[in-house]
N, C-alpha and C positions, 0 to 999 in steps of 0.2 A: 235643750234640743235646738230653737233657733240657733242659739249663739256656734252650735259645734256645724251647722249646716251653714251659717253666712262663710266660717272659716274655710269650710269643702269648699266652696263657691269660688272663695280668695287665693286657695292653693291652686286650683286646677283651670281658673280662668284666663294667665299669665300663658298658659301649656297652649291652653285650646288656639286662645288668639294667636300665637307663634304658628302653627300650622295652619291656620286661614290663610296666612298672607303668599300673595303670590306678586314678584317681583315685575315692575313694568319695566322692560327697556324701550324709549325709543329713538329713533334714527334722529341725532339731534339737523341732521336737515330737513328732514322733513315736518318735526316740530318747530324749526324757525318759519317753514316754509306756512303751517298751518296758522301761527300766529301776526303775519302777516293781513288776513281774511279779518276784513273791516265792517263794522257795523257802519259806521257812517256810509262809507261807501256802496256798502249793498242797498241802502236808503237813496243815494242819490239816482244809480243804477232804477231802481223801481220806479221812482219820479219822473225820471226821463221817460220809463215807458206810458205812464199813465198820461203825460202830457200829452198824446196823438190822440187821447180822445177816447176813439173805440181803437181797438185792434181786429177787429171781426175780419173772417176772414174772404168774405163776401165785401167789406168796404171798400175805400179808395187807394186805389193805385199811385195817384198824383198829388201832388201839395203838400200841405201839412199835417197832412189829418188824415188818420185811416193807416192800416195795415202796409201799404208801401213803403210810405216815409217812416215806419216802425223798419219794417225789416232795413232800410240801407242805417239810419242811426246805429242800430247794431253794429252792422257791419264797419259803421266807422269807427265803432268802440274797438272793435276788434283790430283793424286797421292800427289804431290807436297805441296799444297795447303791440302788435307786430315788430312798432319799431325797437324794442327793447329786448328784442329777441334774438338778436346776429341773423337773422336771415331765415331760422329756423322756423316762423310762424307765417300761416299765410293762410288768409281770408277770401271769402268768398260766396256770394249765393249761388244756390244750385237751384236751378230756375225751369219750371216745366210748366203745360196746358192743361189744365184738368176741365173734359167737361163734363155738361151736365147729367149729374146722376139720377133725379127722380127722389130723392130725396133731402139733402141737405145743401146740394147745391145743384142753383136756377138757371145757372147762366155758365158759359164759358169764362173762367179764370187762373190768372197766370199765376201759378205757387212758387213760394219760394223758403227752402232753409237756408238760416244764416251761417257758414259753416268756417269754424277758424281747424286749423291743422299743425301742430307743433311735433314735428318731424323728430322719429328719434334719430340716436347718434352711432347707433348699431346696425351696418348695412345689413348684418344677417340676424337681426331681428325685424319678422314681417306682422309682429305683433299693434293689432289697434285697440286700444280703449277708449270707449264713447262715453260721454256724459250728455244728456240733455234734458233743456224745459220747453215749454211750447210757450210759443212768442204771442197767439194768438189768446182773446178774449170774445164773452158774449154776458149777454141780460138773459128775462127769464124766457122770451121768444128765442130761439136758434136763429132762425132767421131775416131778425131785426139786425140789419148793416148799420144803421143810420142811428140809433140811439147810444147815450155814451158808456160805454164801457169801462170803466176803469183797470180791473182784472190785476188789481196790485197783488193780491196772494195767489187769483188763478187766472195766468200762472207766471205771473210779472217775479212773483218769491223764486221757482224754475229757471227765469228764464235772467234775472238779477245775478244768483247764483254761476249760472253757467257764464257769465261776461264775469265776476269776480276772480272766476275762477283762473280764466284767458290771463286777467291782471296778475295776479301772481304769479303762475305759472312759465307766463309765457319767457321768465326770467331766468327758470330752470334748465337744464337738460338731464334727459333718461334716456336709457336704449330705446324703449320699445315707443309707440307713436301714440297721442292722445289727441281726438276729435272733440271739438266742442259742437255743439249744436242748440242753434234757438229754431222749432222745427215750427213749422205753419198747420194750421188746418187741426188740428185735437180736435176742438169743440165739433169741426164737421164732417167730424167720423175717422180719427188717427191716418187721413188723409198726405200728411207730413212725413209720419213716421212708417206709413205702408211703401213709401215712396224710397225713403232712406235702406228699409231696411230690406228692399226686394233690390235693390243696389248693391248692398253688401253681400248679400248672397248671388248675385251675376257676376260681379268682379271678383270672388272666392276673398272678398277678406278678411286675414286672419285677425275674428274680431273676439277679442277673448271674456269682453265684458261689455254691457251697456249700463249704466246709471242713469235711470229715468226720475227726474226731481219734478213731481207734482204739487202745487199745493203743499208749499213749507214753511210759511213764514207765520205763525198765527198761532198764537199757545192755547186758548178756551174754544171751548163748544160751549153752543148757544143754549141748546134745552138743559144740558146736564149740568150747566153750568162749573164745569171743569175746570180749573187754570192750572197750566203745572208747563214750562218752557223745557223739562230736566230730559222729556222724552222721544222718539222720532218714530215712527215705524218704519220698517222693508218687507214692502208686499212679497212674495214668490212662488209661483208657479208647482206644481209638486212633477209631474209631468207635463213635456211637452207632446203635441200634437202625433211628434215623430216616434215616441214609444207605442207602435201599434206591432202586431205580427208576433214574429220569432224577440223581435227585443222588447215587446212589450211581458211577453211571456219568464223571461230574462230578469226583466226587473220585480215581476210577480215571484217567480223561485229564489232569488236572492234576498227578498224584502228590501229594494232599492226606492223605494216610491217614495220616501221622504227624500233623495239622495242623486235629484237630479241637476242640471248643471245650474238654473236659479238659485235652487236649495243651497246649493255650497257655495255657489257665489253670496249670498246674504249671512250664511254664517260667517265669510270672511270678509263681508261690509264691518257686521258684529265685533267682530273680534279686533278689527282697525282700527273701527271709529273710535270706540270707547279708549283705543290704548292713547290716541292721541288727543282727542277732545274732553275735556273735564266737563262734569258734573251733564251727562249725556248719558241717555240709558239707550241703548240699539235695540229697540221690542223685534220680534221676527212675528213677522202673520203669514200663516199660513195657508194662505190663496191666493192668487194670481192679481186680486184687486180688491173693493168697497163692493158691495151690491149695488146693482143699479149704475154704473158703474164701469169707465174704461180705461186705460192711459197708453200712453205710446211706447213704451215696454213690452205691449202685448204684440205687434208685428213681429218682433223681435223673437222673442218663445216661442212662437209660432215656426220660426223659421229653424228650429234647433240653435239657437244663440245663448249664451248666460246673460240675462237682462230682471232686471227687478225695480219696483217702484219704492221713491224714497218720499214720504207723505208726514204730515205731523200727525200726532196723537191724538186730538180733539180737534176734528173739523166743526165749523159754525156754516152752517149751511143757510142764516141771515145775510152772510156774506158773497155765497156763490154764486152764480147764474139769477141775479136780481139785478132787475130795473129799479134804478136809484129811485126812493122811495122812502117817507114817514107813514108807519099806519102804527096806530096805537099806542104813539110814542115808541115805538122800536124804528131804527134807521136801517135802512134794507141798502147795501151797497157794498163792493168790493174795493176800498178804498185804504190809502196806505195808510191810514192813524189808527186802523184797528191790528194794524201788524206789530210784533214782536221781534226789532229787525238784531237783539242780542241774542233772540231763538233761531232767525235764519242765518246769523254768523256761524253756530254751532253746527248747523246741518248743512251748513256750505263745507268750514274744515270739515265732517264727516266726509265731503265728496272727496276735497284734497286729501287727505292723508290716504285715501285708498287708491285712486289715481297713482299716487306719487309712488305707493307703496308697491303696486301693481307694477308700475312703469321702472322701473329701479331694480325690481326681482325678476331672475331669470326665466327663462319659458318653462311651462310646466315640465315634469319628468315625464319620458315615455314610456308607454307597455307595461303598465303598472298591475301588475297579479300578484294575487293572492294565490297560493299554495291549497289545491284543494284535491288531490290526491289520494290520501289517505284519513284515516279517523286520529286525532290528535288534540292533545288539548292545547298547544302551542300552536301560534298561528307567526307563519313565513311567510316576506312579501318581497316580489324580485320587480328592477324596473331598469331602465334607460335614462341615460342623462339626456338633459333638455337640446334641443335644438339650436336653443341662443341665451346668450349671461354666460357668466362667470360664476362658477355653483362654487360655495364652501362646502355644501352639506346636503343634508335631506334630513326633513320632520319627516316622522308616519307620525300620524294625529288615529286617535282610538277614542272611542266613546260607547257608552251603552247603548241598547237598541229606541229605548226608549228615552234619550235625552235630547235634544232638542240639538246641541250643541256642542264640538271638541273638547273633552275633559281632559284629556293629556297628551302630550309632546315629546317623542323621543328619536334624538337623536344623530346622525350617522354619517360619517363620512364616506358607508358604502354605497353600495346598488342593491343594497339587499341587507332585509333584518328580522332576527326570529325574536318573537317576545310569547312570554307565559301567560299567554290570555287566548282564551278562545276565541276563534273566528267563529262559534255559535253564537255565542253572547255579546259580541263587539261587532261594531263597524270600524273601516280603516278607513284612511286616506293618506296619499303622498304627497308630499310639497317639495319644492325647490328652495333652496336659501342663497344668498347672497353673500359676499363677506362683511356684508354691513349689518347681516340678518332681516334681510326684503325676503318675503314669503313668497313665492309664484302662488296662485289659485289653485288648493287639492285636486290629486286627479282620486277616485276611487277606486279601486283596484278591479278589474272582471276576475273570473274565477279559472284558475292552471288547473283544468281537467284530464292534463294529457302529458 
């Protein structure tokens, strides 16, 4: 009986493994481009900022020391990194007065993000995608200016990342435009990024993504003692602010609530990162953030934007918001020797190959419906070509209601395609392709009632 059952096992195992496998292609410039993304380099990036001491965002303006002379060093990195660009990159702080609030800041002070801009090459592409960390640090009082800060993973990991990023990139060109950003003020209250992203929505622009990188450089947590560098998480939002009313009701009758523009924008962090970056798992969490608990992502959702936070797996909260310190033989500090700068290589390429991938594939497709007319167990979806790129094609992407994540890819050189699956029991979505096969961002289909 064993012997006839190991032989089942031997015949049918050969079968099973052949249809597990699913083929990766990727864009080999964009994996030259990911392999590029230096661990050394993101180590020296992090040192440079832990050198000013604190970064609080209440500290010094002048000298060496303190949050000033953090923010222009940036911007000489950036500057830096410009020249290699033909013209196409250009730096800058975006510089404002914020005063005092009654809570986390005492005094009148002048903020600033550090912001580099690498222009696409597509006049009729008015598409931006943002990436950023916050440039700023703090101990375990908020506001202690004057004590030292280190803030090598929060969130020097963020903000190392986003100058790495400048480095490589700034080498490339894409149609559509990528913002970098090292933003000010997090720890006293997304002060940086309420700033940033109430700007994007005054100037209407078309921003199609943000990549918020908090706290990523750091593989174990402290009490669980976890270690594992293989995993990243993408916080997301299920609904924003702006599904209230008739479109809240909208996304209640359709079952859209998982299937908002975070949502899909993190299934298609998912789906990138892992194709490009090895031995990386892409976790999807499904909240908007940690308990207790903020980042500068949330301006952003708030504003109806695609925005999501990219965090490691086991945060060590020995490390965070503490005043450097020995008790009990445990070392209390945010200090770069506790970082894993070959785990924040990985979740830096996560950021590049989606950028890249994003910035390469054309603008989403328009007017993307679903056929919902009549009772059918085939579902029809009709749409519009994109705004801006060069389209080969169009994925509808389908998946069950209950799966977390796109299960299959089909297709089409048209504007429209009927498949044998229920629109009961599936979700769709449309994409744009490229001739290189760059994805644009799913749009979801609303419902052809008429």
């Amino acid at each position: 009986m064993k012997q006839t059952l190991l032989l089942y096992v031997l015949l049918i195992s050969p079968l099973t493994y052949t249809f597990s496998q699913t083929i990766v292609q990727r864009d080999p410039a964009i994996a030259q481009l990911v392999a590029e993304v230096s661990a050394d380099s993101l180590r020296a990036h992090v040192d440079g900022l832990v050198s000013f001491g604190t970064r609080h965002t209440l500290s010094g303006q002048e000298g060496q020391r303190g949050i000033g002379a953090a923010r222009e060093w940036v911007l000489r990195k950036f500057q830096e990194y410009a020249r290699q660009s033909g013209g196409r990159l250009t730096a800058t702080i975006d510089t404002w007065t914020l005063q005092p609030d009654g809570r986390r800041v005492d005094k009148p002070v002048e903020m600033g993000n550090v912001m580099a801009t690498l222009k696409g090459t597509d006049p009729a592409d008015d598409r931006i995608l943002l990436v950023s960390g916050h440039i700023d640090s703090r101990v375990t009082d908020v506001m202690n200016r004057t004590a030292d800060a280190p803030g090598a993973n929060d969130d020097g990991s963020g903000t190392a990342a986003v100058i790495e990023l400048v480095r490589v990139l700034s080498k490339a060109r894409f149609p559509a435009t990528i913002v970098f950003v090292a933003v000010s003020g997090e720890e006293q209250g997304l002060l940086g990024a309420e700033h940033l992203a109430q700007r994007a929505r005054d100037e209407k622009w078309n921003l199609e993504a943000l990549l918020n990188n908090d706290i990523m450089g750091s593989n174990h947590s402290h009490d669980t003692r976890i270690v594992n560098n293989t995993v990243v998480r993408v916080f997301s939002e299920g609904l924003s602010g702006f599904e209230t009313g008739e479109r809240a009701a909208q996304v209640r009758q359709y079952g859209l609530e998982n299937d908002g523009k975070a949502r899909t924008l993190a299934r298609y962090v998912k789906e990138v990162g892992e194709r490009y970056v090895d031995q990386l798992e892409v976790r999807l969490i499904y909240r908007n953030d940690r308990y207790l608990r903020g980042g500068d992502h949330t301006p952003f959702v708030n504003r109806d934007f695609a925005a999501v936070r990219i965090t490691e797996m086991n945060e060590n909260f020995e490390r965070q918001h503490q005043d450097l310190r020995t008790e009990k033989g445990v070392e209390f500090g945010d200090y770069a020797r506790f970082m894993d700068f070959e785990y924040l290589r990985k979740n830096t390429a996560l950021n590049l190959a989606n950028l890249a991938n994003l910035a390469k594939a054309p603008a989403q497709p328009q007017n993307v419906t679903l056929e919902a007319r009549s009772l059918t167990n085939a579902t029809t979806l009709y749409w519009q070509a994109p705004k801006a790129g060069k389209v080969k094609g169009y994925y509808v992407l389908m998946r069950e209601t209950h799966w977390p994540f796109w299960q299959k890819k089909f297709f089409t050189d048209k504007l429209g395609l009927t498949l044998p699956y229920s629109k009961d029991n599936y979700f769709f979505a449309v994409q744009a392709v490229s001739e290189e096969g760059n994805e644009s961002l799913p749009v979801v289909p609303r419902p052809g009632m008429r």
